[in-house]
N, CA, C and O atoms as CSV, one atom per row, in Angstrom:
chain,resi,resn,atom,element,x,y,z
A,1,UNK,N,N,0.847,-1.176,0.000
A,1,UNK,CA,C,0.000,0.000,0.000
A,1,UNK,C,C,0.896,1.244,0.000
A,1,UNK,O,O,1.689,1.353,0.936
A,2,UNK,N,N,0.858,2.247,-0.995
A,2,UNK,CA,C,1.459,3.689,-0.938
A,2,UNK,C,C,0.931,4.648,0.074
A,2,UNK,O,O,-0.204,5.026,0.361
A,3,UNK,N,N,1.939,4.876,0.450
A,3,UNK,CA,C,1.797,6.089,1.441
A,3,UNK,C,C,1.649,7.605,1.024
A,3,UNK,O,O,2.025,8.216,0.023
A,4,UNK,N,N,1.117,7.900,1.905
A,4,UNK,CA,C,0.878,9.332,1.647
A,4,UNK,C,C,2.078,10.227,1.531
A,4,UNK,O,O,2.441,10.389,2.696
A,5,UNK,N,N,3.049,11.030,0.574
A,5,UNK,CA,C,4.130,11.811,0.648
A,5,UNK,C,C,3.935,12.782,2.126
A,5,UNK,O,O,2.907,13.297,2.566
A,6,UNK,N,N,5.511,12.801,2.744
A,6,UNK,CA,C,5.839,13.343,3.687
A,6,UNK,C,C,5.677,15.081,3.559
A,6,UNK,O,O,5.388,15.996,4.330
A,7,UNK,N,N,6.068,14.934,2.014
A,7,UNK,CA,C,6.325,16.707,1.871
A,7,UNK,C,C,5.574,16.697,0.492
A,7,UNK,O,O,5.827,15.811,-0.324
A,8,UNK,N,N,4.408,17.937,0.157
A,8,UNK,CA,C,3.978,18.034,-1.231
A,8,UNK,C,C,3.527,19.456,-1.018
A,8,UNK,O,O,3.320,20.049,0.041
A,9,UNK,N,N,3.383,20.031,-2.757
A,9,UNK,CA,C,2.756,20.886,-3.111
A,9,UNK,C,C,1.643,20.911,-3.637
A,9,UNK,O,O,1.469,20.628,-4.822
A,10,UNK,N,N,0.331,21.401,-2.497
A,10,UNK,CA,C,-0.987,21.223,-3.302
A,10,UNK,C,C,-1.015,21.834,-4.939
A,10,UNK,O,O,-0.251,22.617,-5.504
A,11,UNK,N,N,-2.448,20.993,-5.501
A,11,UNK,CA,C,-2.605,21.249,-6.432
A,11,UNK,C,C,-4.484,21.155,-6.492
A,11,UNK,O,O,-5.221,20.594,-5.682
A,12,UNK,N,N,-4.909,22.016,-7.907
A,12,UNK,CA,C,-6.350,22.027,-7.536
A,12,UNK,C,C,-6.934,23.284,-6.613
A,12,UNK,O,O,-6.585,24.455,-6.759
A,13,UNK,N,N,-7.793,22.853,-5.736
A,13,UNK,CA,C,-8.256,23.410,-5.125
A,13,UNK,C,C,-7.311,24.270,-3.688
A,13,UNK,O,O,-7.559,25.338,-3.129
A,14,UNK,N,N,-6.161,23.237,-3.445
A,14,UNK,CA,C,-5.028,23.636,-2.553
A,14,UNK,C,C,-3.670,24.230,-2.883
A,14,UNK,O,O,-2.725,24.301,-2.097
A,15,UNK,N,N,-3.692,24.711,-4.327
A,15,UNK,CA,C,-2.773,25.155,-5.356
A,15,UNK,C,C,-2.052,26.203,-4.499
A,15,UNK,O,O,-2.574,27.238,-4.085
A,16,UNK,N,N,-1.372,25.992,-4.383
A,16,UNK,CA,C,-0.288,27.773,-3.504
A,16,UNK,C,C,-0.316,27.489,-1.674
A,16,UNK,O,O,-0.239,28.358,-0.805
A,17,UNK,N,N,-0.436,26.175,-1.507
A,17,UNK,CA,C,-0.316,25.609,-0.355
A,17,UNK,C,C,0.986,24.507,-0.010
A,17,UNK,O,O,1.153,23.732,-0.952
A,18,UNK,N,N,1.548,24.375,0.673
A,18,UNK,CA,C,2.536,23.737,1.131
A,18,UNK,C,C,2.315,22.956,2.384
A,18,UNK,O,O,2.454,23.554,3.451
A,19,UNK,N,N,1.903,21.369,2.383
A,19,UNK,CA,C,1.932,20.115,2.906
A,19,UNK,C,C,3.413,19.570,3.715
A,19,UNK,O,O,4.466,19.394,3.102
A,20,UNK,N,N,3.291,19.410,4.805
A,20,UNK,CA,C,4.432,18.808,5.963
A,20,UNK,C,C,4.030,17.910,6.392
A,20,UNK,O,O,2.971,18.266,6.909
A,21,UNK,N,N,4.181,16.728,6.574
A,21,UNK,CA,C,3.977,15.891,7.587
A,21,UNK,C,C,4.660,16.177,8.874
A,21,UNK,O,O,5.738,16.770,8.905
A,22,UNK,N,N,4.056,15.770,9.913
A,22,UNK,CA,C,4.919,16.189,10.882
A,22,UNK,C,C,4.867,14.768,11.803
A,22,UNK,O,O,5.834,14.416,12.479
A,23,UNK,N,N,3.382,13.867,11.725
A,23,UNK,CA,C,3.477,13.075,12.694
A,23,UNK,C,C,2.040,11.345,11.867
A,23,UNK,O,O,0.996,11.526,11.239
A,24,UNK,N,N,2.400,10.570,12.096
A,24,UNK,CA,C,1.235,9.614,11.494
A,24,UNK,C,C,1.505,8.270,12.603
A,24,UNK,O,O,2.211,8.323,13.610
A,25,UNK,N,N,0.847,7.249,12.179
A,25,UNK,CA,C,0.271,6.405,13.184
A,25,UNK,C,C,-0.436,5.114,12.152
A,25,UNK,O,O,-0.486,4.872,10.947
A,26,UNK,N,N,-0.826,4.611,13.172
A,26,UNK,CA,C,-1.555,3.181,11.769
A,26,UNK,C,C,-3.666,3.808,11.847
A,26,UNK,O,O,-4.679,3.500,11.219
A,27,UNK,N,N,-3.398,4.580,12.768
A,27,UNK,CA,C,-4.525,5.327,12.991
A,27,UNK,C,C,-4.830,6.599,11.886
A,27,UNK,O,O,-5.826,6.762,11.182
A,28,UNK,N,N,-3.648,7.401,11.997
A,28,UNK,CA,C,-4.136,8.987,11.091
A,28,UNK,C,C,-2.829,9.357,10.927
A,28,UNK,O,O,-1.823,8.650,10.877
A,29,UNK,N,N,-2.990,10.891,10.825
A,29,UNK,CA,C,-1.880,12.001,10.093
A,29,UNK,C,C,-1.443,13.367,10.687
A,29,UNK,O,O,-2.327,12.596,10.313
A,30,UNK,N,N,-1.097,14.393,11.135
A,30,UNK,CA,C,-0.694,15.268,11.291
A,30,UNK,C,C,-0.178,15.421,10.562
A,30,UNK,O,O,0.893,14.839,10.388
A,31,UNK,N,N,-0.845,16.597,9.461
A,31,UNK,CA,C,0.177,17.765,8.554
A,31,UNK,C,C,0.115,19.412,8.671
A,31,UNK,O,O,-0.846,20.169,8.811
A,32,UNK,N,N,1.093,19.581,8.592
A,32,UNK,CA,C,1.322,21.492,8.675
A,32,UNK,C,C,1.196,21.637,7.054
A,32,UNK,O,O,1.820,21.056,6.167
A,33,UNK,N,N,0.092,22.690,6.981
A,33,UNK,CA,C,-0.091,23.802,5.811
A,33,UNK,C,C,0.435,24.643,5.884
A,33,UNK,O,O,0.654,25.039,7.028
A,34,UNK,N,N,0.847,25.266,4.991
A,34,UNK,CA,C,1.857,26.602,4.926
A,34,UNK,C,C,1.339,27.007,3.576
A,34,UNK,O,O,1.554,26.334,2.567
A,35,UNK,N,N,0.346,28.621,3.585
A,35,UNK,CA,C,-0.331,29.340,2.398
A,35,UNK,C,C,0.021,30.762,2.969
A,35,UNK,O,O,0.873,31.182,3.752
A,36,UNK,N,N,-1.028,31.335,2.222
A,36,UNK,CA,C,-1.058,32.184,2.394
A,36,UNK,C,C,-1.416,32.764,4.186
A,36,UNK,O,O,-2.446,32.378,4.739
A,37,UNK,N,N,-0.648,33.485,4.742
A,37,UNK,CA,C,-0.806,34.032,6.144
A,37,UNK,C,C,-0.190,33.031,6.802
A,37,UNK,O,O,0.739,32.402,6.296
A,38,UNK,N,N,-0.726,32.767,8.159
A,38,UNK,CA,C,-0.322,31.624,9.315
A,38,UNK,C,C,-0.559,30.510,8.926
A,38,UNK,O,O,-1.626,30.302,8.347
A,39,UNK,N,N,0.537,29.286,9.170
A,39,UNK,CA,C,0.343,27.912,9.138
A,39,UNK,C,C,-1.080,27.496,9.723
A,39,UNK,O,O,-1.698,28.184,10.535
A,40,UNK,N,N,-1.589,26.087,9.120
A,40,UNK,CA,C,-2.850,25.705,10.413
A,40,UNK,C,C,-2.009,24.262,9.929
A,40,UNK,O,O,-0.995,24.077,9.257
A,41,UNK,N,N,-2.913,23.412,10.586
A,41,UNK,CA,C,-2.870,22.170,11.017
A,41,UNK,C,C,-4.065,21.040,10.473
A,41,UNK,O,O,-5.265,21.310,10.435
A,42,UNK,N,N,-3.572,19.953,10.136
A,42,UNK,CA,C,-4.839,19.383,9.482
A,42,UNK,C,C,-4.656,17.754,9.937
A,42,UNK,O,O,-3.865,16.980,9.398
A,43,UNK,N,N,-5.567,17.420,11.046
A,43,UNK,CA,C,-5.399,16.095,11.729
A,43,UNK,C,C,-6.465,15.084,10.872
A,43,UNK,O,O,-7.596,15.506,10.627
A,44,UNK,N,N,-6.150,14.063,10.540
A,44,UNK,CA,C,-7.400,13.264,10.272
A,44,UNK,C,C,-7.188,12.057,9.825
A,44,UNK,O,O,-6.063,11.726,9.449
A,45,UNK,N,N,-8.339,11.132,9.796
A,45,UNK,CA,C,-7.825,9.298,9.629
A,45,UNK,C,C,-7.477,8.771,8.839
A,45,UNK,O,O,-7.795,9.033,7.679
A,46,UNK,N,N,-6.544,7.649,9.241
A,46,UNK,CA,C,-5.922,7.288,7.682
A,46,UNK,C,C,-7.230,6.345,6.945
A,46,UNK,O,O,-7.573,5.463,7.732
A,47,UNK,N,N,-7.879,6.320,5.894
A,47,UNK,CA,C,-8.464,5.450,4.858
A,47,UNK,C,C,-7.727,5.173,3.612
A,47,UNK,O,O,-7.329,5.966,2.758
A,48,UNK,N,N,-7.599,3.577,3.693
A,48,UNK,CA,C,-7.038,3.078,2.655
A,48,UNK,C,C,-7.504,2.869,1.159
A,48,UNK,O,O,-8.541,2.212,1.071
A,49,UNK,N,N,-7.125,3.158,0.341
A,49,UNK,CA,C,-7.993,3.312,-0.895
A,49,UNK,C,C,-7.954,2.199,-1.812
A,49,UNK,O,O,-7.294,2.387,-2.835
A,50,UNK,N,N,-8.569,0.981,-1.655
A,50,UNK,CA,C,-8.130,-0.404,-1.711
A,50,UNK,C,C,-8.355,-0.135,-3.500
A,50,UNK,O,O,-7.589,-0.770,-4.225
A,51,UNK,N,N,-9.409,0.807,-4.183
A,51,UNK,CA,C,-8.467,0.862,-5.339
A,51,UNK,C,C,-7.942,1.143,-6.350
A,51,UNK,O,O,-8.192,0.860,-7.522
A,52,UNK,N,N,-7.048,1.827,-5.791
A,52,UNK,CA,C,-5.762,2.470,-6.516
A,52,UNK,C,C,-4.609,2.029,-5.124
A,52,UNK,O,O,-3.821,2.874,-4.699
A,53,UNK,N,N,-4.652,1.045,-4.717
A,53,UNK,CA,C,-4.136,0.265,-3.072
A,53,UNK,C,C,-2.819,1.868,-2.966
A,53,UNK,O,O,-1.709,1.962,-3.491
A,54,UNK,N,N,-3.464,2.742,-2.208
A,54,UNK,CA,C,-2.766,3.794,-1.368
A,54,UNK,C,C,-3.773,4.454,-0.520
A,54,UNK,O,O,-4.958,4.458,-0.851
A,55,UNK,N,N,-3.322,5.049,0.633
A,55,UNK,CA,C,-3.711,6.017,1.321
A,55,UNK,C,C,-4.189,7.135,0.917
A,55,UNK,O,O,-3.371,7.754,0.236
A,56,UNK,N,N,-5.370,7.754,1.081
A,56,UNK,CA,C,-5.675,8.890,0.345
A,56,UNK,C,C,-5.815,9.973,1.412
A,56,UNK,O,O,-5.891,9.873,2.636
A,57,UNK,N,N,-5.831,11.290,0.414
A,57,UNK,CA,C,-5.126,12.526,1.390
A,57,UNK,C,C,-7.050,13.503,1.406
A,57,UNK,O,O,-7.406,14.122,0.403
A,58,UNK,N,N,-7.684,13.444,2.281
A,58,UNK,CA,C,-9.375,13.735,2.392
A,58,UNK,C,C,-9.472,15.029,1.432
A,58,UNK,O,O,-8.376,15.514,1.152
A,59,UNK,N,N,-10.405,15.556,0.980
A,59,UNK,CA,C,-10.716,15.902,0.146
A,59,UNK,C,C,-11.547,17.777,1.247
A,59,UNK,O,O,-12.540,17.717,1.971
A,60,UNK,N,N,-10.911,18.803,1.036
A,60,UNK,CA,C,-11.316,19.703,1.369
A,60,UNK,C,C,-13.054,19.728,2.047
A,60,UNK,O,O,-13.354,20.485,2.971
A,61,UNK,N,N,-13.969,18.856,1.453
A,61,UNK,CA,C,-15.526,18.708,1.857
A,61,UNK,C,C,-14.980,17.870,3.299
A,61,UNK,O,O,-15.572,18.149,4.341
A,62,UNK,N,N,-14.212,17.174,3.331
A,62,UNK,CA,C,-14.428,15.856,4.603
A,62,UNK,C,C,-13.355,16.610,5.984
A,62,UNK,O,O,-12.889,15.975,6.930
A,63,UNK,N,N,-13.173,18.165,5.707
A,63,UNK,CA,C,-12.775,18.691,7.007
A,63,UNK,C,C,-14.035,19.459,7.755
A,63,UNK,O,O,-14.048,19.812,8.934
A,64,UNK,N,N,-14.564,19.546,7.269
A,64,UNK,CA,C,-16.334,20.402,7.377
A,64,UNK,C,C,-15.677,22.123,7.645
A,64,UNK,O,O,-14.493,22.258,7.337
A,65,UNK,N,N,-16.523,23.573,8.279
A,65,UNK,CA,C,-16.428,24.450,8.345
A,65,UNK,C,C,-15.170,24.522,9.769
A,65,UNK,O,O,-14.764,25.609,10.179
């Protein structure tokens, strides 16, 4: 199963954003955003994407407001 990259540059909807991992688990993820203004933080579970067999990175709708 592929893992999620440690370090990326969004694209799409997250275009001009900068992805860190900082911390993961067999549970979830901790990544630092870096855009425009102050860093935030984006915690959430790992789901395996049985197929295309990798980890997928949630989709801007599945953080809610």
């Amino acid at each position: 199963m592929k893992e999620l990259k440690e370090y990326f540059s969004g694209r799409g909807q997250v275009k001009g954003y900068v992805f860190n991992q900082l911390q993961k688990n067999e549970h979830g993820y901790l990544y630092e955003v870096k855009g425009d203004g102050k860093p935030h933080y984006e915690v959430f579970k790992r789901k395996e994407n049985t197929m295309y067999d990798c980890i997928s990175y949630p989709t801007n709708k599945a953080f809610g407001i």
